[in-house]
C-alpha positions in Angstrom: -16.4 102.9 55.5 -13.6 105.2 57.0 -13.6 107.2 54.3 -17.0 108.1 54.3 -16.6 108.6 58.4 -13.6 110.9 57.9 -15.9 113.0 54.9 -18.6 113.6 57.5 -15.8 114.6 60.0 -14.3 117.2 57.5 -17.8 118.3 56.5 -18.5 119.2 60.4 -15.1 120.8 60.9 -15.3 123.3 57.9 -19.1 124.0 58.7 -17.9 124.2 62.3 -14.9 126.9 61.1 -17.1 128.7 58.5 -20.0 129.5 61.0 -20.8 131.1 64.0 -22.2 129.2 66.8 -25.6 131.3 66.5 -25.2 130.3 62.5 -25.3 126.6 63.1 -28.1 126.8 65.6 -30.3 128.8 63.4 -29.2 126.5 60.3 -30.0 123.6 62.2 -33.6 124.7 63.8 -34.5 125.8 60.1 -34.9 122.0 59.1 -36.0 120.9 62.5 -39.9 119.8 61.4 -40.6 117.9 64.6 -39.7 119.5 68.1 -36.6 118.6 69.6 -34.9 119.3 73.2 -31.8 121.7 73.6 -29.4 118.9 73.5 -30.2 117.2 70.5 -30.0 120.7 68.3 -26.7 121.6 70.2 -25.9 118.1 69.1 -26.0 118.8 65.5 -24.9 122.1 65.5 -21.5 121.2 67.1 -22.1 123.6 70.3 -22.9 123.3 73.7 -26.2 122.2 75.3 -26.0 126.0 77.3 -25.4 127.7 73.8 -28.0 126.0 72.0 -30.3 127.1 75.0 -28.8 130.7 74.7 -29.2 131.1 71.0 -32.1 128.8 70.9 -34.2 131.4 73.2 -32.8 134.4 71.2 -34.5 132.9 67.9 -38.1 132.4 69.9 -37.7 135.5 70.6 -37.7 137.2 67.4 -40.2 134.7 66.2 -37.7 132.0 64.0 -38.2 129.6 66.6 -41.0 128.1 68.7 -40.6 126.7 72.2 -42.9 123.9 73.0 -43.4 123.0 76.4 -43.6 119.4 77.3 -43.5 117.7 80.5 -40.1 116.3 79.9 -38.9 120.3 79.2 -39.2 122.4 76.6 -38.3 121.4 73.1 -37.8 123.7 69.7 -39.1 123.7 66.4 -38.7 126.4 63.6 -41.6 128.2 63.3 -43.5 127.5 60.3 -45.0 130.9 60.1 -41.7 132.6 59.7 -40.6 129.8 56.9 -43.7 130.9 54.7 -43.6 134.7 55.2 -40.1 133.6 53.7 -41.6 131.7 51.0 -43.5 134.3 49.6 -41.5 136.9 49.9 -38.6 135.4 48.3 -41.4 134.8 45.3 -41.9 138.1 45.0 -38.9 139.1 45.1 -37.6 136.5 42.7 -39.9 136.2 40.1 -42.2 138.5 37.5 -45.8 139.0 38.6 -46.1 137.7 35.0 -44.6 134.8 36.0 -46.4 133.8 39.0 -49.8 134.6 37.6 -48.7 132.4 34.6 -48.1 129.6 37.5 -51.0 130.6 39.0 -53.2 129.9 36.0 -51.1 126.5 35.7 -51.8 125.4 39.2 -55.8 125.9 38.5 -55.9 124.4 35.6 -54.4 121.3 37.8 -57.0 121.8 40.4 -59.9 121.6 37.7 -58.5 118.8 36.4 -58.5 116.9 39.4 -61.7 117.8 40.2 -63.0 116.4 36.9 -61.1 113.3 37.2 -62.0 111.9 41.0 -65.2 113.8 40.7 -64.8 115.5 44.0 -64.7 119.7 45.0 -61.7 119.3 47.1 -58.7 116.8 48.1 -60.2 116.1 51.6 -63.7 115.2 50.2 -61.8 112.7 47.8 -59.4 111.3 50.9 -62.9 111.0 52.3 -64.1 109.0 49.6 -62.0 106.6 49.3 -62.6 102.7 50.5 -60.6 100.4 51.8 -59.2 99.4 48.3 -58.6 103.3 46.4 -57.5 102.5 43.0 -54.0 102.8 42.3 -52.4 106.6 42.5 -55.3 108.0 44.8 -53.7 109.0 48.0 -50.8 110.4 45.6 -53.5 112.1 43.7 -55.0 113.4 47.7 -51.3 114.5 48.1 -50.7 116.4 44.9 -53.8 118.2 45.2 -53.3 119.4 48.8 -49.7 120.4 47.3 -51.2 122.6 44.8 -53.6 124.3 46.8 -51.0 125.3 49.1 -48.8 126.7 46.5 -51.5 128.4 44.6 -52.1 129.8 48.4 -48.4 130.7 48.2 -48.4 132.5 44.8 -51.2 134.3 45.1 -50.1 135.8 48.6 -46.9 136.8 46.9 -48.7 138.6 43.8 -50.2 140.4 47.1 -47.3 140.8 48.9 -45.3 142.2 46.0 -48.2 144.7 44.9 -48.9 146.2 48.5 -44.9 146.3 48.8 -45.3 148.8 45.3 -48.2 150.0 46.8 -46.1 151.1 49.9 -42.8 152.1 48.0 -45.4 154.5 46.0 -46.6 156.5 49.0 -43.4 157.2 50.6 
């Protein structure tokens, strides 16, 4: 059990000595999902509760993090909009348009075919449908489609993204 202690100790100095203060905080809000106070992200990303705040405040600002007020303070959370402008454009930057309308055609082939198997137009009208006993692999199958519209959603907005970016390069 020490050993694995003394790993995690080691991992935290070398991140610590590898990083900037303002590194660690933006690291750590990127995987923040649910908002948290000040002190807990200065917490995990080994600085103070004042330089969290600092650098916390400077990310809000330019739009990687979001402050939520709540009455016990104000707590942080990344900002999910920022994460998928990400998302797509590192698609479009990373892959052919061939390639994403190949995956594009391959996620709605997926939709159809879970519209033809639960016999429903969309994932929330089969979530909708389902009693008190779904059969087995139904919420999964809910899950999986709502996945897939979202990263259809995703690579379609990157085919757009990449072709206005052309578009744009083109008129300069």
């Amino acid at each position: 059990m020490g050993s694995d202690h003394e790993t995690l100790d080691s991992a935290r100095d070398q991140w610590k000595r590898s990083t900037t203060a303002l590194e660690r905080v933006h690291q750590t809000i990127e995987q923040t999902t649910a908002p948290k106070t000040a002190g807990d992200i200065a917490e995990e990303a080994l600085v103070s509760e004042p330089t969290a705040r600092k650098h916390l405040n400077s990310l809000v600002d330019i739009g990687t993090a979001t402050a939520v007020e709540e009455g016990t303070g104000t707590k942080y959370t990344r900002n999910e909009d920022t994460l998928l402008y990400q998302r797509i454009r590192d698609l479009s930057t990373n892959h052919s348009r061939e390639t994403l309308l190949e995956n594009v055609q391959t996620m709605k082939q997926q939709i159809r075919d879970f519209e033809d198997t639960y016999d429903a137009v969309s994932p929330e009208e089969l979530a909708t449908s389902l009693e008190t006993n779904p059969p087995d692999g139904a919420w999964e199958a809910v899950a999986a489609w709502q996945t897939t519209e979202r990263n259809l959603h995703i690579a379609q907005a990157a085919i757009n993204y990449s072709r206005a970016r052309d578009l744009g390069a083109a008129t300069k």
